[in-house]
C-alpha positions as CSV (number, residue, x, y, z in Angstrom):
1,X,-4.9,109.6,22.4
2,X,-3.6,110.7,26.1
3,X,-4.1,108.1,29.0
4,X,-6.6,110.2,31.4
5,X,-4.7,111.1,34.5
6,X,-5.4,109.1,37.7
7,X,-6.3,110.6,41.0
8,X,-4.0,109.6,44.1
9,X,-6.2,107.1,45.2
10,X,-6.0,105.3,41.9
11,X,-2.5,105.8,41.4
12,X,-1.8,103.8,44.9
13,X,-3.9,100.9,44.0
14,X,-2.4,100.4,40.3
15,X,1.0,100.7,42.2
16,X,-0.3,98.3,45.3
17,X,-1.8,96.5,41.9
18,X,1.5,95.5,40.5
19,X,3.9,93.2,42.8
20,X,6.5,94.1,40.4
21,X,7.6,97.4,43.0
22,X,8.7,96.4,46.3
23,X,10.3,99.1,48.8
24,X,10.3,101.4,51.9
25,X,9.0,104.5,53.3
26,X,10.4,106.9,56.2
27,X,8.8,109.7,56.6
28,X,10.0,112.5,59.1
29,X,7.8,115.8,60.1
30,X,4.8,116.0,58.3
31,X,2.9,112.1,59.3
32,X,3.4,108.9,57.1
33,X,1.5,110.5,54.6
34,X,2.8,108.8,51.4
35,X,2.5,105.3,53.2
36,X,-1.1,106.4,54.1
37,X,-2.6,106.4,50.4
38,X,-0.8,102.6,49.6
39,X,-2.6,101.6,53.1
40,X,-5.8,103.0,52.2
41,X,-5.7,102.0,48.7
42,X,-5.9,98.1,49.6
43,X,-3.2,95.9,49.0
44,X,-0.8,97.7,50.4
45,X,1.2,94.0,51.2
46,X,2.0,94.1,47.0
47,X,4.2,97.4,47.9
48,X,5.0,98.0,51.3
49,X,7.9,96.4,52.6
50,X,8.5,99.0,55.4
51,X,7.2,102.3,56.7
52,X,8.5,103.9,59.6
53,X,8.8,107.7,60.7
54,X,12.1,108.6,62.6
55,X,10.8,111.5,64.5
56,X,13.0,111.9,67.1
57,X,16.3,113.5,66.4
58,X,18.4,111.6,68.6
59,X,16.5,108.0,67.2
60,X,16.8,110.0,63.7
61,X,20.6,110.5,64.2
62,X,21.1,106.9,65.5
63,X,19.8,105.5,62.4
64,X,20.6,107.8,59.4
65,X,24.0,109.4,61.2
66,X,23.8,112.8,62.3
67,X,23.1,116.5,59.7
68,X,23.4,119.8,59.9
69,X,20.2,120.2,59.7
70,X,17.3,117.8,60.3
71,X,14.8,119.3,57.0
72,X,17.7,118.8,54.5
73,X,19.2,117.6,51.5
74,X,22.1,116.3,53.3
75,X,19.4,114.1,55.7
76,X,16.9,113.1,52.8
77,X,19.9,111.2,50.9
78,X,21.1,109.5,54.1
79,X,17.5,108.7,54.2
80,X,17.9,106.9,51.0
81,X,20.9,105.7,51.3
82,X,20.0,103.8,54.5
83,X,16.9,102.3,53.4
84,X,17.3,101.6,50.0
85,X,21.2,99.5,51.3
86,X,18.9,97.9,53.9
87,X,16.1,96.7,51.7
88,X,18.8,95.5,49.1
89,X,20.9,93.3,51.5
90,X,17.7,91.6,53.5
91,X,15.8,90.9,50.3
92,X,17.9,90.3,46.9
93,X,18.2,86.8,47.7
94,X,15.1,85.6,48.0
95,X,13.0,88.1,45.2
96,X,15.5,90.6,43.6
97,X,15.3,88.5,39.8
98,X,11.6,89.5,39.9
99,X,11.1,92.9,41.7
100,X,12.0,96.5,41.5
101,X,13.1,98.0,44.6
102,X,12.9,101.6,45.6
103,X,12.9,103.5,49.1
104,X,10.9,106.6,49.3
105,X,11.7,109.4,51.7
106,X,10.9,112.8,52.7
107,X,12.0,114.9,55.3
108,X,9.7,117.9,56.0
109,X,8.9,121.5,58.0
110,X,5.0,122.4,58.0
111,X,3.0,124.6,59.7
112,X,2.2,124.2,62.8
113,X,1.5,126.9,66.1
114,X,5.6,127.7,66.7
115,X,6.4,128.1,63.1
116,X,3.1,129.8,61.1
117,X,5.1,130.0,57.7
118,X,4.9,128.4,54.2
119,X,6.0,124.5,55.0
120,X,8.5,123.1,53.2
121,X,11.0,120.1,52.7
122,X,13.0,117.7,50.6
123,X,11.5,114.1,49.0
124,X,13.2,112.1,47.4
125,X,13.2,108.0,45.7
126,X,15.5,106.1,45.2
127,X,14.3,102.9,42.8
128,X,15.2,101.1,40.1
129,X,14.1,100.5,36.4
130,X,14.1,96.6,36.2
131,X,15.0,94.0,38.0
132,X,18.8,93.4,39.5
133,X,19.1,97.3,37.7
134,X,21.5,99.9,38.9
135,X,19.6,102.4,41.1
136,X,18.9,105.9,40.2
137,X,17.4,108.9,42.3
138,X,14.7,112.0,41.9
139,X,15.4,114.3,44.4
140,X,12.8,117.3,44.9
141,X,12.6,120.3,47.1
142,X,8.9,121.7,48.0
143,X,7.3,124.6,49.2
144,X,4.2,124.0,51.1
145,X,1.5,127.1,50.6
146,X,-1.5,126.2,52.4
147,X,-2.6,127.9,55.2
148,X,-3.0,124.9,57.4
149,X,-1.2,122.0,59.0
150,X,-3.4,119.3,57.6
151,X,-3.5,120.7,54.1
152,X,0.4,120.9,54.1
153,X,0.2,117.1,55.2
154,X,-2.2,116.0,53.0
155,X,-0.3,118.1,50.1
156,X,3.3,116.0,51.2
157,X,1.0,112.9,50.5
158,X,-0.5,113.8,47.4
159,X,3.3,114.8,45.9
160,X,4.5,112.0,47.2
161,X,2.4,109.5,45.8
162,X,2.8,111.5,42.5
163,X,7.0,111.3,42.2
164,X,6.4,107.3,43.2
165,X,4.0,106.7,40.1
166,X,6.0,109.1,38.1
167,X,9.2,107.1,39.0
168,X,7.7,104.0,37.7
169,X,5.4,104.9,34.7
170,X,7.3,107.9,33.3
171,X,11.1,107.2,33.9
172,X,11.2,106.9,30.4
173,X,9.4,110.6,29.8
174,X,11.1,112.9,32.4
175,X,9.0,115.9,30.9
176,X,5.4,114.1,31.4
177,X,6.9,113.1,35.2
178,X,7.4,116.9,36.3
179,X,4.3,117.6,35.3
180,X,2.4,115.4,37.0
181,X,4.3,116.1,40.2
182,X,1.3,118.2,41.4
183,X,-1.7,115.8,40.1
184,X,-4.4,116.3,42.1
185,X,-2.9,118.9,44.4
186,X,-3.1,122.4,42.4
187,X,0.1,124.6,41.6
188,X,-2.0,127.1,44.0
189,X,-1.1,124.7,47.0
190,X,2.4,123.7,46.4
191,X,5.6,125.0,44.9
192,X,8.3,122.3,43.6
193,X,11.5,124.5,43.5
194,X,14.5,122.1,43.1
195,X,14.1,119.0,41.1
196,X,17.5,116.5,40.4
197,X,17.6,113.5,38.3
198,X,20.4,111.1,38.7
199,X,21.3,107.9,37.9
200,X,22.5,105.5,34.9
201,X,18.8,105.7,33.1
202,X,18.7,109.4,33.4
203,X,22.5,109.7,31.5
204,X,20.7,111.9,28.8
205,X,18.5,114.2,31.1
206,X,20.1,117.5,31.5
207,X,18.9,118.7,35.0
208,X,19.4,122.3,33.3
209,X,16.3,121.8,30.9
210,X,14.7,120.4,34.0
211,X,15.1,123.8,35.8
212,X,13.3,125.2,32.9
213,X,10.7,122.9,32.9
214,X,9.5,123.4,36.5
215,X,9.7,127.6,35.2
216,X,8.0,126.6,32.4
217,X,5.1,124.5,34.2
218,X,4.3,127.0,36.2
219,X,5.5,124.6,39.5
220,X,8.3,126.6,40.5
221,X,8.8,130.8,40.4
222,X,12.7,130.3,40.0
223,X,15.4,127.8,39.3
224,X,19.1,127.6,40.0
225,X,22.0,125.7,38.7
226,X,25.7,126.1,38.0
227,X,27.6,126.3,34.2
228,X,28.3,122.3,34.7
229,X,24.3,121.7,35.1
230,X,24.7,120.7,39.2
231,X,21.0,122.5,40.1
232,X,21.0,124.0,43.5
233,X,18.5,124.7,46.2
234,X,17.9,128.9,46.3
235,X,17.6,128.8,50.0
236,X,20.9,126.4,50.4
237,X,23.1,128.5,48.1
238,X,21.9,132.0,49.3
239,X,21.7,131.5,53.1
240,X,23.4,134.0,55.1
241,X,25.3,134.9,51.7
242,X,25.3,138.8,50.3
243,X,23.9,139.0,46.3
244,X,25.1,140.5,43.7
245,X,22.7,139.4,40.6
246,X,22.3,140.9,36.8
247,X,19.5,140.4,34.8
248,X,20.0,139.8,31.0
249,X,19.6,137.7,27.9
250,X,22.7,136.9,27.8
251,X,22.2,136.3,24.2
252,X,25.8,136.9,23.8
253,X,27.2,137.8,26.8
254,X,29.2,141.0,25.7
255,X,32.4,142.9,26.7
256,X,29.9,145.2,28.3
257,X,27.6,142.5,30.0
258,X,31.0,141.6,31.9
259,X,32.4,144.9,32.7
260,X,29.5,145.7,34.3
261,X,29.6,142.5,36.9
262,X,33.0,143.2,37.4
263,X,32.6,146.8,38.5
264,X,29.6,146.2,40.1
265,X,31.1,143.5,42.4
266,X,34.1,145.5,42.9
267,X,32.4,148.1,44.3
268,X,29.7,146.1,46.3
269,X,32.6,143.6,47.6
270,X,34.0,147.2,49.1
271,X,30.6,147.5,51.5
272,X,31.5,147.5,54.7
273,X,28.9,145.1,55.6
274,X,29.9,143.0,52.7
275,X,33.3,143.4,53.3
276,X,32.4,142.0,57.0
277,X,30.8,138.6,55.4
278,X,33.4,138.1,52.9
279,X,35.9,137.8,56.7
280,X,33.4,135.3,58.2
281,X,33.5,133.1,55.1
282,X,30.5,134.2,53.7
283,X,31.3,135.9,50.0
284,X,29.4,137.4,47.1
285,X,26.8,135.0,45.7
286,X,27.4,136.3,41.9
287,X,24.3,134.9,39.9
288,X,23.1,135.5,36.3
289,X,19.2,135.8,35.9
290,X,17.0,135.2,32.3
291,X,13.5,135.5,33.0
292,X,11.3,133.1,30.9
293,X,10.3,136.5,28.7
294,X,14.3,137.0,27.7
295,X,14.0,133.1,26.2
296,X,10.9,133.6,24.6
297,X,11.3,133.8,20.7
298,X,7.8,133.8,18.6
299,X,5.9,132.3,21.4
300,X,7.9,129.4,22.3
301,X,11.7,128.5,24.1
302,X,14.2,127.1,22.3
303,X,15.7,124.9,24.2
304,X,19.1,124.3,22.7
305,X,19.0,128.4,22.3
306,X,19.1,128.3,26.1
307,X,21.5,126.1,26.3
308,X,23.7,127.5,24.2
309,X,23.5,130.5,26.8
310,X,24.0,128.7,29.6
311,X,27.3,127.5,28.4
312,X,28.5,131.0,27.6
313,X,27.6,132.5,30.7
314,X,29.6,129.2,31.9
315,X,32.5,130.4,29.7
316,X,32.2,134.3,31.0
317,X,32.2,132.8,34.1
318,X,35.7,131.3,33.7
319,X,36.2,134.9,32.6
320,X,35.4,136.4,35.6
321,X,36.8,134.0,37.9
322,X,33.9,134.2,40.2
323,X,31.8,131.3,41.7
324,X,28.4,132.2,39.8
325,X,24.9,130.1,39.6
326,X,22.3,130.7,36.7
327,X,18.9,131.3,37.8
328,X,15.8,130.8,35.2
329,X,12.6,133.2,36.6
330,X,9.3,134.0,35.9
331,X,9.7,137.2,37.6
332,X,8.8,140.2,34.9
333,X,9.3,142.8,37.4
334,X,12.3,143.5,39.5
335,X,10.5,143.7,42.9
336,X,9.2,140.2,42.7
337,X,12.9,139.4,42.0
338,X,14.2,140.7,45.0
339,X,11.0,139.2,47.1
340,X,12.4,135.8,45.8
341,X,16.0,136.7,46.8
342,X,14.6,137.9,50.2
343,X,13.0,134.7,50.6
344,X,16.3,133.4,51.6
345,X,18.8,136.0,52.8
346,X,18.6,139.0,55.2
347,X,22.2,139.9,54.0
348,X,22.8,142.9,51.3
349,X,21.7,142.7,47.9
350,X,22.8,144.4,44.5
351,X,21.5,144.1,41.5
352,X,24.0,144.8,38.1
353,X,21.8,147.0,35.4
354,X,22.4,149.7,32.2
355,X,20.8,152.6,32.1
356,X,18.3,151.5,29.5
357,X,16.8,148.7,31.8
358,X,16.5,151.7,34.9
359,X,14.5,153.5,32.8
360,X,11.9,151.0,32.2
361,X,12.0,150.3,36.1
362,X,11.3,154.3,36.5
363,X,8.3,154.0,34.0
364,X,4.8,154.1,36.0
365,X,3.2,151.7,32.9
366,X,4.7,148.9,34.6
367,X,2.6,149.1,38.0
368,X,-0.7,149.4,36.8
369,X,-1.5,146.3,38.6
370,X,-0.8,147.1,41.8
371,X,-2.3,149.1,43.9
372,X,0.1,151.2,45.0
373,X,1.6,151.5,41.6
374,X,5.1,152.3,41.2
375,X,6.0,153.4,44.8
376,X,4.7,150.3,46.2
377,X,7.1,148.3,43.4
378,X,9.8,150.5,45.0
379,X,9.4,150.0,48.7
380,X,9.1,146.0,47.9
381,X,12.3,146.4,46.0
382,X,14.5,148.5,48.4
383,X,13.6,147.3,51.0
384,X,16.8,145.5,53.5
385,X,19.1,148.2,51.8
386,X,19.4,146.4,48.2
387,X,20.9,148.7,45.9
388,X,21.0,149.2,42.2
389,X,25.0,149.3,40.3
390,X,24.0,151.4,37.2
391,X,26.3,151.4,33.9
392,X,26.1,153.8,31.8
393,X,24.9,153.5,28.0
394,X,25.0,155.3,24.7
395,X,21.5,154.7,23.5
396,X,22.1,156.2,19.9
397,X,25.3,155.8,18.2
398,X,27.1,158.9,18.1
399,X,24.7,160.0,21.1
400,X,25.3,161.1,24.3
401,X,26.2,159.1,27.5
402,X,23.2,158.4,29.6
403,X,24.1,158.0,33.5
404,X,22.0,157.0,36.3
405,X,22.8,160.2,37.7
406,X,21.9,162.9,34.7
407,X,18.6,160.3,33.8
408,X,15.5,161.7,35.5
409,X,12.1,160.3,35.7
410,X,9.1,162.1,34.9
411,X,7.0,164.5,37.3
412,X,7.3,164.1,41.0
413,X,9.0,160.2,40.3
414,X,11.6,162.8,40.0
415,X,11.7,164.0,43.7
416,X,12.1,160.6,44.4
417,X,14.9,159.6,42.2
418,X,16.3,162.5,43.8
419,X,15.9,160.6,47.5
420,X,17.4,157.1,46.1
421,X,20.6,158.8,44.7
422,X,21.1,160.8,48.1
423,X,20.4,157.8,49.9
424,X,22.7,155.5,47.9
425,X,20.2,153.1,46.7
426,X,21.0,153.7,43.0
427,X,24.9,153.7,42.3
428,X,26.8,155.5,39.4
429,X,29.6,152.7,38.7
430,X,33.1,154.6,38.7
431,X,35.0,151.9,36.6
432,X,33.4,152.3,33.2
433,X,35.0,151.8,29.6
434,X,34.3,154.3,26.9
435,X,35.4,151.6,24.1
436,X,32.4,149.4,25.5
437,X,29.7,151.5,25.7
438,X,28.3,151.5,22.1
439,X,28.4,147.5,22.8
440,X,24.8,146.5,21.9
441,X,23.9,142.7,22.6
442,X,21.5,143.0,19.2
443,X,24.1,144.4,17.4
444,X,26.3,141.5,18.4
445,X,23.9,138.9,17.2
446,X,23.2,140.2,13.9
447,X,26.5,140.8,13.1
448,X,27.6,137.0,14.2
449,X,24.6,135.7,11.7
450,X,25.6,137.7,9.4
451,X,29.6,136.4,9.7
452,X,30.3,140.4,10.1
453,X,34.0,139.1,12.0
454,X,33.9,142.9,13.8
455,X,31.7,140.9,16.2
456,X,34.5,138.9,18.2
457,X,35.8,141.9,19.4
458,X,32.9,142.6,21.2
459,X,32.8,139.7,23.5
460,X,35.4,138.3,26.1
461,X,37.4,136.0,24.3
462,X,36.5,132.7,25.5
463,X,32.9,133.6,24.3
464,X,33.8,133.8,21.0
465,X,36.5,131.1,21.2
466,X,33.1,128.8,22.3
467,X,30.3,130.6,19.3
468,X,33.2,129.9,16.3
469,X,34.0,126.2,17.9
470,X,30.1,125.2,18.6
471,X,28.7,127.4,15.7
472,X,26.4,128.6,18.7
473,X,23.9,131.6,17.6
474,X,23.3,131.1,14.0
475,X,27.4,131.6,13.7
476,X,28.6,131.2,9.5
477,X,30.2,128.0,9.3
């Protein structure tokens, strides 16, 4: 039988309850929020070894040693850091055999009159498991949607006192601790994007399945993380940085699905205003997108399917020999892709397609839920100059080759297409390979199942050197 879920207040009090926890809280932009609830809640003196909010930056600086940038990462674990050491050296003497001691932080951005945008900012604990126990951390970026200060507040406090319960009732369960990160908040009200988990009791968590999770829970629109499973913050990794993304199953990454990233990044690396960033340190972002549609098989995710993915996109990665992040989506439509990309960067944006995927972008079915239909998906989507690299494709065998150019759309879309060709917003790739165009990524699958060997010539080499050593795919023994 499932344990009903607690509300905040109730969740404080079993905490306060239990003079097993002992820690600290600093809190920095948005109140003492967290703190509040274990104050409220009674018994506060069971939890609460310390709350304090560094506000000022100078005082904040003095303290936790100066950042970058105050709403951080970089500041949150220096937060940690400082206070967890602190509440270690002054009190492991006297109760350490008996108590589990964490420090809770968050730094955070919310609305207020000079900055009327979506709040947002890093929380984080650091705690440990049992007594005299090495320490871990959960480390979590939100997104703050509600349309007033004191709602993004009281959302920081609510989350807050959620990742503090979760840290010590559901260590053991990382999946039930994500999702009740927004107990008694709404997924309407606040958007977890980023969520590490570090630490000697989280050795078996892969922060890659995590990603997913927050997709899959609805908490987060996107995830990103690299082939070696670091996850990254969106807004961190694209800032100030030109995109070039493509969109795929990846399911296996063909000679075809890398041919077309390679001579879509050579030609949008040769942008002058790419070319530009690239001098000021500032290159291509390369990132490979699966929406949660592309992973669904019969209903469900596999999750060792994905991984198996992730690890040879990490292996065509090598290929490429290109920095490149993996982002997990929810976003069905291409516009809402770019919005999210947008989100974090005012710098030009490509995105990597075949013909066959332009096609369905082209078809008005799609739109039927917006208002504007089709030419309201298009202005969202190119918008800030983002273009589209289109390979060609053989759609039949024996057929003949489809380019972005000779494809039309029907009625007056056509007049339009027109426009975005002139215009440069949908690019013909020059660099194409005849030998790779009848490369189908179902083909490829089938014929690995079915231990046709045709199919390692169809992938980059250390694809297939990874499928036949990990029999990933359904490959024959």
């Amino acid at each position: 039988m499932q344990e009903p879920v607690l509300d905040t207040l109730h969740k404080a009090q079993s905490i306060n309850r239990d003079h097993m926890q002992y820690g600290a809280f600093a809190e920095i932009g948005a109140g003492q929020e967290v703190a509040r609830w274990f104050f409220q809640a009674g018994g506060a003196a069971g939890t609460v070894a310390k709350s304090m909010s560094a506000y000022d930056m100078a005082v904040s600086d003095a303290i936790y040693g100066t950042a970058k940038r105050y709403v951080s990462e970089e500041r949150l674990v220096h937060m940690l850091e400082h206070e967890f050491g602190l509440l270690h050296q002054r009190l492991e003497a006297e109760r350490g055999a008996k108590t589990r001691f964490f420090a809770y932080a968050n730094t955070v951005a919310a609305r207020s009159y000079s900055r009327p945008v979506d709040g947002m900012g890093w929380m984080g604990i650091r705690f440990q498991t049992r007594p005299q126990g090495p320490p871990n951390d959960i480390v979590l970026h939100v997104r703050l949607l509600d349309s007033t200060n004191l709602l993004q507040q009281e959302a920081v406090g609510i989350v807050g006192v959620n990742l503090l319960y979760g840290a010590m009732h559901h260590f053991e369960n990382p999946d039930a601790l994500v999702e009740s990160l927004v107990d008694g908040v709404g997924r309407e009200r606040v958007e977890v994007d980023m969520l590490r988990f570090e630490g000697p009791d989280f050795a078996g968590v892969d922060n890659r399945l995590m990603s997913l999770k927050l997709v899959e829970a609805g908490l987060a629109q996107a995830a990103m993380f690299d082939d070696h499973g670091r996850v990254a913050h969106a807004a961190d990794a694209l800032y100030h940085r030109p995109i070039l993304l493509e969109r795929g199953s990846f399911r296996p990454v063909t000679l075809t699905t890398l041919h077309l990233l390679q001579s879509s990044l050579a030609e949008f690396s040769a942008e002058p205003g790419v070319a530009a960033l690239a001098a000021q340190s500032a290159p291509v972002q390369v990132l490979f997108e699966m929406t949660l549609k592309n992973l669904t098989d019969n209903g469900s995710i596999d999750h060792r399917d994905f991984l198996d993915r992730v690890d040879l996109l990490g292996a065509a990665e090598r290929e490429l020999g290109h920095d490149a992040k993996i982002v997990v989506s929810n976003f069905g439509e291409l516009h809402r892709l770019a919005g999210w990309l947008f989100r974090s960067t005012k710098e030009p944006v490509g995105l990597a397609l075949g013909v066959s995927k332009l096609r369905d972008l082209f078809d008005p079915k799609h739109y039927t839920g917006l208002e504007g239909g089709i030419l309201e998906a298009s202005g969202r989507l190119f918008r800030n100059n983002l273009k589209l690299y289109v390979y060609p494709q053989r759609l039949n065998p024996g057929g003949p080759v489809l380019t972005a150019r000779a494809f039309r759309p029907e009625g007056l879309l056509a007049h339009f297409y027109e426009y975005l060709l002139h215009t440069g917003s949908i690019v013909d790739l020059r660099d194409v390979r005849p030998e790779y165009l009848d490369i189908h990524a179902r083909d490829v699958l089938v014929r690995i199942r079915a231990g046709d060997p045709a199919w390692a010539g169809m992938v980059p080499a250390p694809v297939a050197a990874l499928i036949r050593q990990r029999r990933l795919l359904g490959a024959a023994a």
